[in-house]
C-alpha positions as CSV (number, residue, x, y, z in Angstrom):
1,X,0.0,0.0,0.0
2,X,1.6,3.1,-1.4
3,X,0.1,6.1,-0.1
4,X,2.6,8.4,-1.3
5,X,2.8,11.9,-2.0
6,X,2.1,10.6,-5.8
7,X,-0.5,8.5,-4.8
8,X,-2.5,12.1,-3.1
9,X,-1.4,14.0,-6.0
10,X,-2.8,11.7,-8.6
11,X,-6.0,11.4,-6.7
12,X,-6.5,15.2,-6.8
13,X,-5.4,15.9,-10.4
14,X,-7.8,13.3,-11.6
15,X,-10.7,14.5,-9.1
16,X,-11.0,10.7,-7.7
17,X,-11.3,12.5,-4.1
18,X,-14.8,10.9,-3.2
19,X,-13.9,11.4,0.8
20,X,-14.4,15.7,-0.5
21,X,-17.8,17.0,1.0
22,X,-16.9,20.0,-1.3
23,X,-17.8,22.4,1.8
24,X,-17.1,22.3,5.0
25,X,-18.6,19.5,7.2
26,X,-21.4,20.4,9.9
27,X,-19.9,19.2,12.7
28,X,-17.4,21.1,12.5
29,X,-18.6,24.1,11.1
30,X,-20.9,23.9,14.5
31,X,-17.6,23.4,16.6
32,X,-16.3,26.8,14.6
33,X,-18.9,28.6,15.1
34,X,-18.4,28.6,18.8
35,X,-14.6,29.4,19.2
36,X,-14.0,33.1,20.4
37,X,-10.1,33.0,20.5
38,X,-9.3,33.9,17.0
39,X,-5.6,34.0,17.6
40,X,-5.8,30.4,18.4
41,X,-2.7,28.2,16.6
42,X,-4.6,25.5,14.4
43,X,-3.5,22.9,12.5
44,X,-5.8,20.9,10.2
45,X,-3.4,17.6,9.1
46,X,-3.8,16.0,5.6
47,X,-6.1,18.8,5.1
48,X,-6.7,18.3,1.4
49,X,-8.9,20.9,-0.4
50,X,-9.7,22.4,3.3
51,X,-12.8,23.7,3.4
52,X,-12.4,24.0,6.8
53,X,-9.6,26.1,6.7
54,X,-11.1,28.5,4.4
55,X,-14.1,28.5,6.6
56,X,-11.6,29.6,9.7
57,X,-10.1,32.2,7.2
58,X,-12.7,34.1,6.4
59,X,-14.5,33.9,9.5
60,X,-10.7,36.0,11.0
61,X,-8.9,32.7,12.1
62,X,-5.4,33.8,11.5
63,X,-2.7,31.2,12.4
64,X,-4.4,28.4,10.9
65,X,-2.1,26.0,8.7
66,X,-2.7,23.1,6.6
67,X,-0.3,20.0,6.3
68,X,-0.6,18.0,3.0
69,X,1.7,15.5,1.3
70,X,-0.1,17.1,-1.9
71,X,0.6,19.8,-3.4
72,X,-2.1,19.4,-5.6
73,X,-4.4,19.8,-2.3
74,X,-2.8,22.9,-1.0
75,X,-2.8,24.4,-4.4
76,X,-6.2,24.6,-4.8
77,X,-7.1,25.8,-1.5
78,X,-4.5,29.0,-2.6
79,X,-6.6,29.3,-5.8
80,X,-9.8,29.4,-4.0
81,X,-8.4,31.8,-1.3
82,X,-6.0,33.7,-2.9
83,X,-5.7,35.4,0.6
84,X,-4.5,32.5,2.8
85,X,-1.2,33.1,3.9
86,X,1.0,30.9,1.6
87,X,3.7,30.0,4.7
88,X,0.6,28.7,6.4
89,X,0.1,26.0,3.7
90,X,3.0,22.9,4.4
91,X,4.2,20.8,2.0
92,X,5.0,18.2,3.9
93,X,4.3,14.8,6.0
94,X,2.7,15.6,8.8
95,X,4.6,12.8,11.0
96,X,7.6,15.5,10.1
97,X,6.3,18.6,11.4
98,X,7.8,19.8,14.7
99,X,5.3,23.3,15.3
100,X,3.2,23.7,18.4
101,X,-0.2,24.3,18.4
102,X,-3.6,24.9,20.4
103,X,-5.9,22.7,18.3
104,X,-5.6,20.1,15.5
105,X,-8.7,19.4,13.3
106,X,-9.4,15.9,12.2
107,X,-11.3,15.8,9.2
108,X,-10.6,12.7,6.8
109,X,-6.7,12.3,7.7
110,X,-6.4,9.2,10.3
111,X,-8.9,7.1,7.9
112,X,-6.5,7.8,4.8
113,X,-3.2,6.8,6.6
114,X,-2.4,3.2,6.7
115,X,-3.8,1.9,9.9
116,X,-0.5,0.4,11.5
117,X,0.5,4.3,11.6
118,X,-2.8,5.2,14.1
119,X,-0.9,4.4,17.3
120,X,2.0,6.9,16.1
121,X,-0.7,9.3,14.8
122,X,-2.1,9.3,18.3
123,X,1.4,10.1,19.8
124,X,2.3,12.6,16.8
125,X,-0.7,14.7,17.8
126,X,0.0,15.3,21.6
127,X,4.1,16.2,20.9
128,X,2.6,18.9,18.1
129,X,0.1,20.3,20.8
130,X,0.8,22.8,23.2
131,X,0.1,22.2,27.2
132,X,-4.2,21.7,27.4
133,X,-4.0,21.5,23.5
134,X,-7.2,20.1,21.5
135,X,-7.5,17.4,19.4
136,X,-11.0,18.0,18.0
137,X,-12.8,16.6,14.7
138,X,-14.5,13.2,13.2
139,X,-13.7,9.6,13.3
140,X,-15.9,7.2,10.8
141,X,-17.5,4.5,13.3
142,X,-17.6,2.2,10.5
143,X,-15.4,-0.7,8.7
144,X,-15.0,0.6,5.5
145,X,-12.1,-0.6,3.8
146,X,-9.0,-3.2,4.3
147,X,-6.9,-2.5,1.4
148,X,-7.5,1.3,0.8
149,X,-8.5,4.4,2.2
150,X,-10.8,5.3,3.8
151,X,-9.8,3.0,6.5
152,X,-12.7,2.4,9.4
153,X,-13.1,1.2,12.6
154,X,-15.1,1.9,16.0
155,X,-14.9,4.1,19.4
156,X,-13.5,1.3,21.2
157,X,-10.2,0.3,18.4
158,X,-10.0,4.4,18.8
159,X,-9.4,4.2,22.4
160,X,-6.7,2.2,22.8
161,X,-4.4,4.4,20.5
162,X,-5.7,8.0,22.0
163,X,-6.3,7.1,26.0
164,X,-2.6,7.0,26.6
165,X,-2.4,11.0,25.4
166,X,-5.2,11.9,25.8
167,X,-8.0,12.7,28.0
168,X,-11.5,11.9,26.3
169,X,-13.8,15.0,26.9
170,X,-16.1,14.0,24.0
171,X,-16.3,10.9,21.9
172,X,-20.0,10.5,20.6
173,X,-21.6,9.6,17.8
174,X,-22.0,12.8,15.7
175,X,-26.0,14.4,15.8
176,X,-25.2,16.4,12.6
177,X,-23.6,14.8,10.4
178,X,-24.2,15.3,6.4
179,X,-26.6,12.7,5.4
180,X,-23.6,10.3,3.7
181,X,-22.5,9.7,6.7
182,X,-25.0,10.0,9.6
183,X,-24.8,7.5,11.7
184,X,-20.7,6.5,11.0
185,X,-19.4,9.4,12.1
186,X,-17.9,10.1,16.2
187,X,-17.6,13.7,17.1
188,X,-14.4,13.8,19.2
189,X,-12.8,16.5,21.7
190,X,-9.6,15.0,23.0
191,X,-7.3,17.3,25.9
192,X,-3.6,17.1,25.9
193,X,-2.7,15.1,29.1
């Protein structure tokens, strides 16, 4: 299983991107909406076409970044928002990055790395945030599949990689999720131990 920065690329420039709501998701549009700190230091890994990094952009977010092994990905987010700050869009694999941060957004990234990487994910995500930092966003609560993204799996497999970081604040099935995925979706609101 090569998922490669070729692989990524190759499923952007040929628009087989299927996991891409083409807006942001409710969820966490919802969990936006609420955050008064606009100075807060996010990161949204794997962010692809990062509809919810716009979103933060435009609603005055400024020190949000996006991590992509595409460049594809991050290219089209700077066509659509000519405005984003360009040093805020990193070309790079996430597992590399050594910044600090307040919150990380999950939003399609830990079901499109290989699954033997999870536990390391887990680990990655507490050393990038800062002391109380957030790990907020959506799991899928579903199988899916074996041999290629999106890769599923359930609130208990989930547990076992994030409860040694992690204090579990929220991990609930999501109540508004699209429609393509109600019911296979946990909202999730994970504190920095």
């Amino acid at each position: 299983m090569k998922l490669s920065e070729e692989f990524w690329n190759n499923r952007y420039v040929n628009k087989d991107i299927g996991w891409d709501l083409g807006e942001i998701s409710t969820p966490l549009k919802t969990y936006f909406d609420q955050l008064e700190n606009k100075n807060l230091k996010i990161l949204i890994p794997g962010g692809g076409n990062s509809y919810e990094a716009e979103y933060l952009h435009h609603k005055g977010f400024k020190n949000v970044y996006v991590v992509d092994l595409s460049e594809t990905a991050l290219l089209n987010l700077k066509q659509r928002v000519p405005t984003f700050p360009s040093a805020h869009l990193i070309h790079q694999n996430f597992f590399d990055l050594t910044m600090k941060f307040d919150v990380i957004i999950e939003q399609t990234f830990f079901c499109a790395i290989n699954p033997k990487l999870r536990k390391q994910y887990a680990l990655k995500t507490n050393v990038l945030l800062k002391e109380n930092g957030k790990l907020i966003g959506l799991l899928f609560d579903a199988p899916l599949y074996k041999e290629h993204p999106p890769f599923g799996g359930n609130k208990e497999e989930y547990l076992n990689y994030f409860e040694p970081y992690f204090t579990v604040d929220i991990m609930e099935t999501c109540y508004n999720s699209v429609e393509s995925r109600a019911g296979r979706e946990l909202f999730i609101k994970f504190i920095k131990k």
